[in-house]
C-alpha positions in Angstrom: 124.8 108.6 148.8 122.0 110.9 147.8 120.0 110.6 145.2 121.3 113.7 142.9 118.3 113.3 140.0 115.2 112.8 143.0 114.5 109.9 141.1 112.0 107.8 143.2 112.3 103.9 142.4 109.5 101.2 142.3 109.4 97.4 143.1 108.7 95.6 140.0 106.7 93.0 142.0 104.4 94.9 144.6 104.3 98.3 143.2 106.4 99.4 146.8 108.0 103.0 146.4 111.6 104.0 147.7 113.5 107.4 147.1 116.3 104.9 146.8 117.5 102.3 144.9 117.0 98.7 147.0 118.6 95.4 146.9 115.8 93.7 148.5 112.3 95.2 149.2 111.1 95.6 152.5 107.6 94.9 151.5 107.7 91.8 149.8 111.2 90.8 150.3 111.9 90.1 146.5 115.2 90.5 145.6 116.6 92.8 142.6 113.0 94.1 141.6 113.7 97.8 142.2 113.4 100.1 139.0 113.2 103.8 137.9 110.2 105.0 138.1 111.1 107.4 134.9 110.8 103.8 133.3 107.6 103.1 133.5 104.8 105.3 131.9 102.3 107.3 135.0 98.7 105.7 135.2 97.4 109.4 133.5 99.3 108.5 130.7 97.3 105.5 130.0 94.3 106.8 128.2 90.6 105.6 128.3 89.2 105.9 124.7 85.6 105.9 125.6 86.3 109.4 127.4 89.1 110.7 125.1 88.1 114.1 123.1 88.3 113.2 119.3 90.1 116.7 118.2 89.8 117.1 114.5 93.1 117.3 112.5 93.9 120.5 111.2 94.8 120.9 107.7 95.5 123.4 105.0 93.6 123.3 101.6 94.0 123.4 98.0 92.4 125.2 95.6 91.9 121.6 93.6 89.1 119.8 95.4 90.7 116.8 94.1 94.2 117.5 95.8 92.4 117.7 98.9 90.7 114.0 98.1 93.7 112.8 97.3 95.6 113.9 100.8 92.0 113.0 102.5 90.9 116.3 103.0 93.8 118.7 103.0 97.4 119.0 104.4 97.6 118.0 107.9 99.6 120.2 110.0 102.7 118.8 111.1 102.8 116.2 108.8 105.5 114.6 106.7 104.5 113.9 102.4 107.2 111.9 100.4 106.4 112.6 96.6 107.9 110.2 94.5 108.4 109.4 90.6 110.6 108.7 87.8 113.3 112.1 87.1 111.9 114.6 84.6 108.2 113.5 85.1 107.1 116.8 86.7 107.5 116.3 90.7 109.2 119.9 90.5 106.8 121.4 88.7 103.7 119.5 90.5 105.3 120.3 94.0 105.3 124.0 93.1 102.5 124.4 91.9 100.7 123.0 95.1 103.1 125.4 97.0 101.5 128.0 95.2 98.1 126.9 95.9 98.8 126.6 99.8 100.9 130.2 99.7 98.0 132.0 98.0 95.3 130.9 100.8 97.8 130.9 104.2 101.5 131.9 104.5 104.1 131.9 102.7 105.8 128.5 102.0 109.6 127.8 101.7 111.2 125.8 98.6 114.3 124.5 99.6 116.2 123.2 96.6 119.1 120.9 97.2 119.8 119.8 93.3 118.8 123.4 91.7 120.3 126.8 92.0 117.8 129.2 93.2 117.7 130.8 89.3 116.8 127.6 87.9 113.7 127.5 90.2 112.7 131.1 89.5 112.9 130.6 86.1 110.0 127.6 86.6 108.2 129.8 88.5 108.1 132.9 85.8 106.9 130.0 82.8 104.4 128.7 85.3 103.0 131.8 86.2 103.1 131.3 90.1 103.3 133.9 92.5 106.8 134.9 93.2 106.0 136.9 96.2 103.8 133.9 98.8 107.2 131.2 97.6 110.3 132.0 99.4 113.2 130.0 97.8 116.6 128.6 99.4 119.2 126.3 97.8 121.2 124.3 100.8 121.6 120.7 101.2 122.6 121.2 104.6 119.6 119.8 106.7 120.9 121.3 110.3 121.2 124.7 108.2 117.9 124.7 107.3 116.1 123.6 110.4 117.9 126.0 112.2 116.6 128.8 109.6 112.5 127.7 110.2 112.7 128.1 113.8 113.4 131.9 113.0 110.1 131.8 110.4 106.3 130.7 110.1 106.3 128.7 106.8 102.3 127.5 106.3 104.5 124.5 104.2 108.1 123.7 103.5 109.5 122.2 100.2 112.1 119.9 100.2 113.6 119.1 96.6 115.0 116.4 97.2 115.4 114.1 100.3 118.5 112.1 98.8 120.3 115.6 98.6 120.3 116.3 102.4 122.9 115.3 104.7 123.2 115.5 108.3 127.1 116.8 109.6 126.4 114.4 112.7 125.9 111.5 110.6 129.4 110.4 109.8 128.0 107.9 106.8 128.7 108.4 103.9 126.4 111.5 101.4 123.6 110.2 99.7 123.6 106.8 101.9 120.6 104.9 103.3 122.2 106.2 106.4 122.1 109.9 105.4 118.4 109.8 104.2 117.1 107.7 106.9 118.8 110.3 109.5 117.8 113.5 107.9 114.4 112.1 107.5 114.1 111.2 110.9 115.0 114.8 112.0 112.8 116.2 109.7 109.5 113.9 111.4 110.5 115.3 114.6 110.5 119.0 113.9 107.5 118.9 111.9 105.4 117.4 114.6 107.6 119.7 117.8 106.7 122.9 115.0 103.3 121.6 113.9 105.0 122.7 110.3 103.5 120.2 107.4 106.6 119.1 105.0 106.8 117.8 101.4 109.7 115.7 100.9 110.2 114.9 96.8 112.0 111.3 95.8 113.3 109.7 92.9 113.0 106.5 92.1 115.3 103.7 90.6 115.4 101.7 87.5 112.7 99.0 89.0 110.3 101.9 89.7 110.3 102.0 93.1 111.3 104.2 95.4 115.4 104.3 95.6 116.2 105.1 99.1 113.0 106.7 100.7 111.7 103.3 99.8 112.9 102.0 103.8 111.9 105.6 104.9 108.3 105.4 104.4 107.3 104.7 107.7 108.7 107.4 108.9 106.6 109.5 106.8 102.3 110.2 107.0 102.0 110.2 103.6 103.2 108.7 99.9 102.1 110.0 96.9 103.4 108.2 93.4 103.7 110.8 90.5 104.2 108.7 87.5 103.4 108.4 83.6 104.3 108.0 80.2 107.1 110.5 78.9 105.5 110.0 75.2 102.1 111.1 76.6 100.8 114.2 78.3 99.1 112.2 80.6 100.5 111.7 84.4 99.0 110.1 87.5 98.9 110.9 90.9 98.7 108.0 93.1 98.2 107.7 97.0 100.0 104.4 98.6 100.2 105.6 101.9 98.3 107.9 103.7 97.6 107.9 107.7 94.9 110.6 107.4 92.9 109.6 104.8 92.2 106.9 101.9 95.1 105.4 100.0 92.7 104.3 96.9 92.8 108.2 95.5 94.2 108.8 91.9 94.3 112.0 90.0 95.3 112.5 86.3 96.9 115.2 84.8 97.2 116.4 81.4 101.1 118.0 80.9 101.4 121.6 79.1 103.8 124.3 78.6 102.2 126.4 81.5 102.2 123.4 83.9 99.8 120.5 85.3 96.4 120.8 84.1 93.7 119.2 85.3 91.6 117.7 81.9 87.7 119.3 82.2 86.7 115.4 81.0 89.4 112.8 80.4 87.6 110.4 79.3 86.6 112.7 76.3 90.7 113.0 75.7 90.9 109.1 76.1 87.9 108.6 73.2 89.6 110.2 70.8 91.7 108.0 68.0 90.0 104.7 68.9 89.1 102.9 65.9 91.7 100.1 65.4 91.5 96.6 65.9 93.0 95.6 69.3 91.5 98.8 70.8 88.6 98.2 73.8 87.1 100.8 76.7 86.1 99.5 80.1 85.5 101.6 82.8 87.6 101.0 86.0 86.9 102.2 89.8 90.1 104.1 90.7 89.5 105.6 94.3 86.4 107.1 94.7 86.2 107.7 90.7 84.9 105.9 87.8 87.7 106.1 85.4 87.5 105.4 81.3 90.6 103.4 80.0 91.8 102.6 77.1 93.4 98.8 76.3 95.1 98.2 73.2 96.5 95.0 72.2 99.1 93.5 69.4 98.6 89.9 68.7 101.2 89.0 65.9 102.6 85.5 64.3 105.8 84.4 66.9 108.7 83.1 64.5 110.8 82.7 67.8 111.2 79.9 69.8 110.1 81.6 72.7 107.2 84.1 72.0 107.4 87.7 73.1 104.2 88.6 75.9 104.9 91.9 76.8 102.2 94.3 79.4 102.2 97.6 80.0 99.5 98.8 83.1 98.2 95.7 84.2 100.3 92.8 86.5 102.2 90.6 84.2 101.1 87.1 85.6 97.2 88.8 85.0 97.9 89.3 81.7 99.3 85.6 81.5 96.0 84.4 83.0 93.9 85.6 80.7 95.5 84.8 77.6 95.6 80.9 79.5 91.5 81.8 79.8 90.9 82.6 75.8 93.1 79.6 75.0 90.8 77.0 77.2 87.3 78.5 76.2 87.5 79.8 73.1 90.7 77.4 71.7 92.1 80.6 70.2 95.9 79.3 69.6 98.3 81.8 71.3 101.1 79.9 72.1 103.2 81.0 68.8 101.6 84.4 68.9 104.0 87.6 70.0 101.5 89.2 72.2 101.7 93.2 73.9 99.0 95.0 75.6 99.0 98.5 76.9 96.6 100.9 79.5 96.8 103.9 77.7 97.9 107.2 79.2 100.4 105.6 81.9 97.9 104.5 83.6 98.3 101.7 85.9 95.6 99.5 87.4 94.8 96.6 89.7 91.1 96.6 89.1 89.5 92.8 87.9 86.6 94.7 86.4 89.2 95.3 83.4 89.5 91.6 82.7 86.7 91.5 79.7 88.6 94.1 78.2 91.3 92.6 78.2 90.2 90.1 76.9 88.0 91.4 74.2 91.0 93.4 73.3 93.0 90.2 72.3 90.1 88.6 70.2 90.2 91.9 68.5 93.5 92.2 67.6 94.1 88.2 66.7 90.6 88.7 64.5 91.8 92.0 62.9 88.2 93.2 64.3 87.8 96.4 64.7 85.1 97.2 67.8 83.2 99.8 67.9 84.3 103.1 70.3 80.5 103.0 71.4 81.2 100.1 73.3 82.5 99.1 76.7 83.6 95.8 78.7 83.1 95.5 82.5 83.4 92.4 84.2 86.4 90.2 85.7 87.2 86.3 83.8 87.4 83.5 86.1 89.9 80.0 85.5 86.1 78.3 84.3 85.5 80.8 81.4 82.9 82.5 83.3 82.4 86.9 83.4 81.4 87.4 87.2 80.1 90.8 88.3 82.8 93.5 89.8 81.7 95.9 92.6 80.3 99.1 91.9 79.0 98.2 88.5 76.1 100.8 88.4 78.4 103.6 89.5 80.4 102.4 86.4 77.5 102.1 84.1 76.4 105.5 85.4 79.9 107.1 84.6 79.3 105.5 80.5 75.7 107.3 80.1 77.9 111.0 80.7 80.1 110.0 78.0 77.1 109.4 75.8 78.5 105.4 75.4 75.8 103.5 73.3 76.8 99.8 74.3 77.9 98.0 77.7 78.7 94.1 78.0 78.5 93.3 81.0 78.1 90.3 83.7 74.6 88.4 83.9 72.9 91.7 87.3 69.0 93.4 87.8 70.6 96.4 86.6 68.6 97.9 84.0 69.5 101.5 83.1 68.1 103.9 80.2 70.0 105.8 77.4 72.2 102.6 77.0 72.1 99.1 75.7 73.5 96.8 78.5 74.4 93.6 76.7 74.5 90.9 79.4 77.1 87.5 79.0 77.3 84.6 81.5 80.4 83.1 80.0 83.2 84.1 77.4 81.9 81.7 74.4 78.8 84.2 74.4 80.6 86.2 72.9 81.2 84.0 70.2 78.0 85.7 68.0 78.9 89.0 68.6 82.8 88.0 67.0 81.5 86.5 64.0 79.4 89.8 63.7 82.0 92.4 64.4 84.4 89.9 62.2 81.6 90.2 58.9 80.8 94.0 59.3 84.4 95.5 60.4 86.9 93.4 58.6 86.7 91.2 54.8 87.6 87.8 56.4 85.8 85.4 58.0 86.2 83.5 61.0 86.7 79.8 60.2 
């Protein structure tokens, strides 16, 4: 019987060719070792890296040098963004306004809003003042709908507000299911890359603060970006925790006003302000490719529970539990009846060790009712011995404190030596003991025991 596909097949064992399928090969006389040839991948498809062409990615820019940074280095064409945060933080509003930005330097960019009518995202536009002309808007949840309608346009980006909204008619699970999203997500990769048309894909997430259903999804994505902050503050973050073109230790911070995202001029300026309470220390942290100033502010209060309340906001809880361990050991500070809180101001959340001295300063502070100076910063990390070891980029960090016009720095036991401010230099925590009884004498009316 002929061979209706011209399919040529292929022995497994010697490599022998046949324009039909064989039980036993002639050449080798193996038995059942014949296979399509469409199987197996064609020796040009096996590439040699030392004389494959690097082509350069291309990718669309924002008029914010820090959007690019945080993207590493623009939009990449035909790639896939899931944008992600808590509901009513601003994704909307932050995903239009980079539309904007992207619409006023290429083509226009389609907003396609599965929760909103098309009125309600107009009406963000107008109070944002965004060009209503470059931003073409389209309220459908039906995902074959809509990838049918771009093959008909050039979009330089499309908007898609939000991925849990989408369904696919030829997915018979259930709307909204892990199913639906993982489907229409899936289609959605495929058309970007076949169309070379970058997507934005925005997310909510659940009660835990991760991401509720695009969570499984985001390897299917090039890109996650994690919009979050404090609804009591102006303050949001902009977080990369995935990113196949660039860096993933980018952050940006926003400041939140009636005409949209703003970028701050100086935030550490905004974070100096309203700083002279006990419990209240700076350090500055390395977020990215950025020296940071943050805020911690502590609570350290008499426990009349049983079990004591230890409550942290910004930093990992069982870091927090570490160091108050650390302050107990080396400076016998008794904390196990004490109701303790600490908070990163401004929403902002950090991993960085170079915060520990803070931290811990911050706690002395508040259990002292000392109140520290707003002159002064704290950069080092606390070890199990009591000890302030040095964090990386210290003179970046240092560097960052002179432009803020900070008078004092303690700081681990380096050669650094800089002018225009007094670097105070600690081997262990008890040094610090001098320094309490003198903060404790000139900033509050008791004395230390």
């Amino acid at each position: 019987m002929a061979n209706k596909n011209k399919d040529k097949f292929i022995c497994v064992e010697c490599g022998y060719e046949s324009v039909v399928w064989r039980g036993q090969c002639p050449n080798c006389n193996a038995w059942n070792s014949f296979q399509s040839k469409s199987d197996f991948l064609e020796k040009d498809d096996v590439l040699d890296l030392e004389n494959l062409a690097y082509k350069e990615e291309e990718r669309l820019l924002f008029e914010l040098s820090d959007l690019n940074d945080i993207f590493g280095g623009g939009v990449v064409k035909g790639s896939v963004t899931l944008l992600s945060g808590e509901p009513g933080i601003g994704k909307s509003t932050l995903a239009l306004q980079m539309a904007n930005q992207i619409a006023s330097k290429y083509q226009d960019v389609l907003y396609v809003s599965s929760e909103e009518t098309v009125s309600q995202i107009a009406s963000r536009l107008k109070r944002l003042r965004l060009s209503e002309k470059m931003i073409k808007l389209v309220s459908c949840s039906d995902l074959n709908k809509i990838l049918k309608t771009l093959k008909n346009y050039n979009f330089s980006l499309v908007v898609i507000d939000s991925i849990q909204m989408l369904y696919d008619k030829d997915d018979t699970s259930p709307f909204g299911s892990f199913s639906q999203i993982k489907q229409c997500t899936s289609k959605i990769n495929q058309f970007s890359k076949e169309s070379n048309t970058p997507f934005l894909l925005i997310g909510h997430i659940n009660k835990e603060g991760s991401i509720a259903g695009p969570k499984f999804i985001e390897h299917l994505v090039d890109t996650v970006l994690f919009f979050q902050g404090d609804r009591s503050s102006a303050t949001r973050t902009l977080r990369s925790l995935k990113n196949r073109y660039g860096s993933t230790n980018e952050l940006i911070i926003f400041e939140m006003r009636e005409e949209g995202l703003i970028k701050p001029k100086n935030i550490s300026e905004l974070i100096l302000r309203n700083s002279d309470l006990a419990g209240t220390t700076f350090c500055i942290t390395i977020e990215g490719s950025r020296p940071l100033l943050v805020q911690v502010e502590s609570l350290v209060n008499q426990s009349f529970k049983n079990s004591p309340t230890r409550l942290s906001h910004g930093i990992n809880y069982n870091h927090f539990m570490l160091i108050i361990a650390i302050l107990e050991k080396h400076l016998n500070m008794k904390l196990y009846d004490k109701d303790i809180y600490l908070n990163i101001t401004g929403g902002i959340t950090t991993e960085d060790r170079g915060i520990d001295l803070a931290i811990a300063t911050s706690l002395i502070s508040s259990y002292y009712d000392i109140i520290i100076p707003k002159s002064t910063i704290f950069i080092g990390e606390c070890s199990l011995s009591g000890e302030v070891r040095a964090v990386y980029q210290l003179e970046k960090r240092l560097n960052e404190a002179v432009k803020l016009c900070i008078k004092n720095a303690f700081i681990s036991e380096s050669e650094i030596e800089l002018k225009n401010i007094n670097l105070y230099k600690i081997k262990k925590l008890k040094d610090l003991s001098d320094w309490i009884k003198k903060w404790k004498i000139q900033y509050s009316k008791e004395k230390i025991g």
